[in-house]
C-alpha positions as CSV (number, residue, x, y, z in Angstrom):
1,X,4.6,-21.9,1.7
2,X,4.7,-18.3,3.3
3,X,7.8,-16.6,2.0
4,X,8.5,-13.6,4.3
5,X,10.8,-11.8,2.4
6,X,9.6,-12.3,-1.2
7,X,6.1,-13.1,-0.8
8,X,4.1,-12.7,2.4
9,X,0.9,-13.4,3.0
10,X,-0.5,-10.1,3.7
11,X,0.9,-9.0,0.8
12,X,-1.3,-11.2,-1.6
13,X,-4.4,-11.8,0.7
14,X,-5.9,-9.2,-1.7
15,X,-9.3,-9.7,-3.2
16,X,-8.0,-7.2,-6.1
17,X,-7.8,-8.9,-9.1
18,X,-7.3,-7.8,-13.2
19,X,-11.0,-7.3,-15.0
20,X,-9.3,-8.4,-18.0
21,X,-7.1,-11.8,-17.0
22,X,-8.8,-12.4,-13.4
23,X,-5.5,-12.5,-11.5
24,X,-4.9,-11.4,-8.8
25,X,-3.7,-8.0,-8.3
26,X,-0.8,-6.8,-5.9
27,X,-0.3,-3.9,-4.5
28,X,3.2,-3.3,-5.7
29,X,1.7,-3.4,-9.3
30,X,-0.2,-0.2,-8.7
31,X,2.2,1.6,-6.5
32,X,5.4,1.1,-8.4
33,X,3.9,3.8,-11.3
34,X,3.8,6.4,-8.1
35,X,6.2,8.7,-6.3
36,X,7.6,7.1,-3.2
37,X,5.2,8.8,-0.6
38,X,1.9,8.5,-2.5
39,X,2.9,4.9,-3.2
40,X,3.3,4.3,0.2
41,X,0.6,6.1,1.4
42,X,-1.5,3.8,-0.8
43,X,0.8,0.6,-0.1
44,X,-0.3,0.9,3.9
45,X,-4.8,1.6,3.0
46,X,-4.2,-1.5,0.3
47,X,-2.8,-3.6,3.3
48,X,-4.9,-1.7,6.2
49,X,-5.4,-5.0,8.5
50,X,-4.2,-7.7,6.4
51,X,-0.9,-8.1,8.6
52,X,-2.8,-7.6,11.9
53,X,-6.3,-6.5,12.4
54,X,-5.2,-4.8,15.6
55,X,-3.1,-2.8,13.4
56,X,-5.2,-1.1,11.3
57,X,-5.9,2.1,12.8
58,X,-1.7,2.4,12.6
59,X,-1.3,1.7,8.8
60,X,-3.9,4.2,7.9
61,X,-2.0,7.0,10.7
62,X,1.2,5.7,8.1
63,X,-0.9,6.4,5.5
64,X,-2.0,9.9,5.8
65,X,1.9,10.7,7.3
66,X,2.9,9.8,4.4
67,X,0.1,11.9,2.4
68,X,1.1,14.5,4.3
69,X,4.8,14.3,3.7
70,X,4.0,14.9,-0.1
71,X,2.0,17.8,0.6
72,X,4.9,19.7,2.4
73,X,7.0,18.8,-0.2
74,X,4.3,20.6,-2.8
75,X,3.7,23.0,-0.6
76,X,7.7,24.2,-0.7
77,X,7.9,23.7,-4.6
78,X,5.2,26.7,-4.9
């Protein structure tokens, strides 16, 4: 059963899975080792068209504003 909240389905329709134990691999498992705007920049290519096809060319945009984001905040550390 698709649990929206907890579980949905575009958030395990991954083919990713561990070399080691052959499970699958979410994206939250990589991303929660980053800083918030490189893990979300990776969060939205990881799922780019898993929630709607039609929306793919918007979670890679959310992507690289994200990516972005962290670079201005770099950029003003220097």
């Amino acid at each position: 059963m698709n649990d929206p909240v907890n579980n949905p389905s575009h958030y395990t329709s991954s083919a990713a899975k561990c070399k080691l134990c052959e499970e699958p691999i979410e994206c939250i498992d990589v991303t929660e080792h980053m800083g918030f705007c490189l893990g979300n920049a990776v969060k939205y290519i990881w799922r780019a068209g898993l929630k709607s096809e039609d929306k793919t060319v918007q979670d890679l945009e959310k992507a690289i504003w994200y990516i972005n984001r962290h670079i201005q905040k770099l950029e003003k550390q220097i």
